[in-house]
C-alpha positions in Angstrom: 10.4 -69.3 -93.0 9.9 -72.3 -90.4 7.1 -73.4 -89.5 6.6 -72.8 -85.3 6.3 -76.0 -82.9 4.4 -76.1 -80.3 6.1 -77.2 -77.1 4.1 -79.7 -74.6 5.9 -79.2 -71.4 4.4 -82.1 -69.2 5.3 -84.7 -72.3 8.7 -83.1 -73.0 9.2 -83.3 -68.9 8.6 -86.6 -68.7 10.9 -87.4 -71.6 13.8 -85.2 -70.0 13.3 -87.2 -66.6 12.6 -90.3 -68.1 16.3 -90.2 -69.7 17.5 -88.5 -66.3 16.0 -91.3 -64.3 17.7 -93.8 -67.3 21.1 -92.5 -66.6 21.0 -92.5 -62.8 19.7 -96.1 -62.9 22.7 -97.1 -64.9 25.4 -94.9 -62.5 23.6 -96.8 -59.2 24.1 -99.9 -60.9 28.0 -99.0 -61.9 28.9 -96.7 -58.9 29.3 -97.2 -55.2 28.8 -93.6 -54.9 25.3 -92.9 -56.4 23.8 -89.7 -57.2 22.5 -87.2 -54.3 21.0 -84.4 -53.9 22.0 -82.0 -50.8 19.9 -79.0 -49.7 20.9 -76.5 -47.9 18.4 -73.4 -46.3 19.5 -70.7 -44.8 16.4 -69.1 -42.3 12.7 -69.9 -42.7 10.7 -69.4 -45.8 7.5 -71.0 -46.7 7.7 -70.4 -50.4 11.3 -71.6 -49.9 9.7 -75.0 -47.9 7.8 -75.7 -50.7 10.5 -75.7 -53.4 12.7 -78.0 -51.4 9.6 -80.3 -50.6 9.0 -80.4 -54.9 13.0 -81.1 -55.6 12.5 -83.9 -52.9 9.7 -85.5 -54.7 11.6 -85.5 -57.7 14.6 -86.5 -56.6 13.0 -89.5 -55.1 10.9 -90.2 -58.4 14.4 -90.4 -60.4 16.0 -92.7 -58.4 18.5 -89.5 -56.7 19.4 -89.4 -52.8 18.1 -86.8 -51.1 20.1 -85.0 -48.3 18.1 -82.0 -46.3 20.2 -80.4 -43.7 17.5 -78.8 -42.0 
């Protein structure tokens, strides 16, 4: 039987996005098209606000356009 591992999601977070930020770095660098990210909501929802405002963050901490069309 295996022993279990436990999984520390901030650290393996920040290993996934540091490899995702890696990769987009080397596409800007090669591309004229870079990498974007494009949001579309349909009505209004607070909860749904939020989300888009964290994706932004993100997107903007990895190097990754951000298009709202809000």
């Amino acid at each position: 039987m295996s022993e279990a591992k436990l999984l520390e999601g901030k650290i393996l977070a920040a290993k996934i996005q540091g490899e995702i930020k890696t990769f987009v770095d080397q596409v800007r660098s090669t591309s004229a098209h870079p990498p974007k990210l494009a949001v579309l909501q349909a009505g209004e929802n607070s909860p749904s606000d939020w989300y888009i405002g964290q994706q932004e963050k993100l997107a903007m901490k990895l190097g990754i356009g951000f298009v709202d069309s809000n």
